[in-house]
C-alpha positions, -999 to 999 in steps of 0.1 A, spaced: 571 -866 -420 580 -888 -449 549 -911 -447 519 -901 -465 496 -928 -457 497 -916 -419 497 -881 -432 465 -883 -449 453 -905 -419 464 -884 -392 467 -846 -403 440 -845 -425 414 -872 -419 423 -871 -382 419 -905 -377 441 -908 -347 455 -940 -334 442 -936 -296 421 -912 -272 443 -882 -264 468 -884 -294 474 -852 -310 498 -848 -342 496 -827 -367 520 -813 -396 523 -777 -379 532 -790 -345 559 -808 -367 571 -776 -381 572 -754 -345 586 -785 -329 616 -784 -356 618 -745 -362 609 -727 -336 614 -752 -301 642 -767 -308 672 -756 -327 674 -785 -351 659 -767 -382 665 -751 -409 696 -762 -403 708 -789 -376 733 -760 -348 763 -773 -334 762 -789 -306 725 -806 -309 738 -838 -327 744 -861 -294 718 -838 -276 690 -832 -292 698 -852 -328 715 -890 -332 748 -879 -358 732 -903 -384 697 -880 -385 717 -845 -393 718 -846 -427 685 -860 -435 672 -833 -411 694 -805 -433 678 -817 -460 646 -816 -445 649 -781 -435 662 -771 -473 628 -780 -485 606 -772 -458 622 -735 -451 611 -724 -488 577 -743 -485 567 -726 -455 577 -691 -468 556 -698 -506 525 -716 -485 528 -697 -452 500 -701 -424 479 -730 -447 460 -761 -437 477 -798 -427 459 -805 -462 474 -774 -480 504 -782 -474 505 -826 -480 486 -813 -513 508 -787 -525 524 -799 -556 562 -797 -537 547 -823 -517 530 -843 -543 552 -873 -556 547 -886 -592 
């Protein structure tokens, strides 16, 4: 989620690396939010499980700026959201 090279490549251009691979920014966000218990905030109990310890705060993090983004952009395009200006680094 923190390379935008692939995400341009991948998400948006869809230039995938093989036949049959399939990624895309919103499976990232149900696979984080709404599968697993890992975001918006890391639960007890999924560090060792789910999580390595050294990953739970980057992934905190990561769910305190993607939990406001989703709410502001909402159900928006791979490109909407790697666009949006939150995304966008100077």
């Amino acid at each position: 989620m923190s390379d935008r090279e692939y995400q341009e490549r991948v998400w948006i251009r869809r230039e995938l690396p093989r036949p049959g691979y399939y990624d895309e920014f919103d499976l990232a966000v149900h696979s984080l939010f709404d599968d697993s218990p890992i975001l918006p905030s890391p639960a007890p109990g999924c560090v060792g499980e789910l999580i390595h310890a050294d990953e739970e705060v980057p992934l905190a993090r990561l769910g305190e700026v993607l939990s406001p983004l989703i709410d502001e952009l909402g159900d928006v395009s791979d490109a909407e959201y790697v666009h949006s200006a939150q995304c966008t680094v100077a």
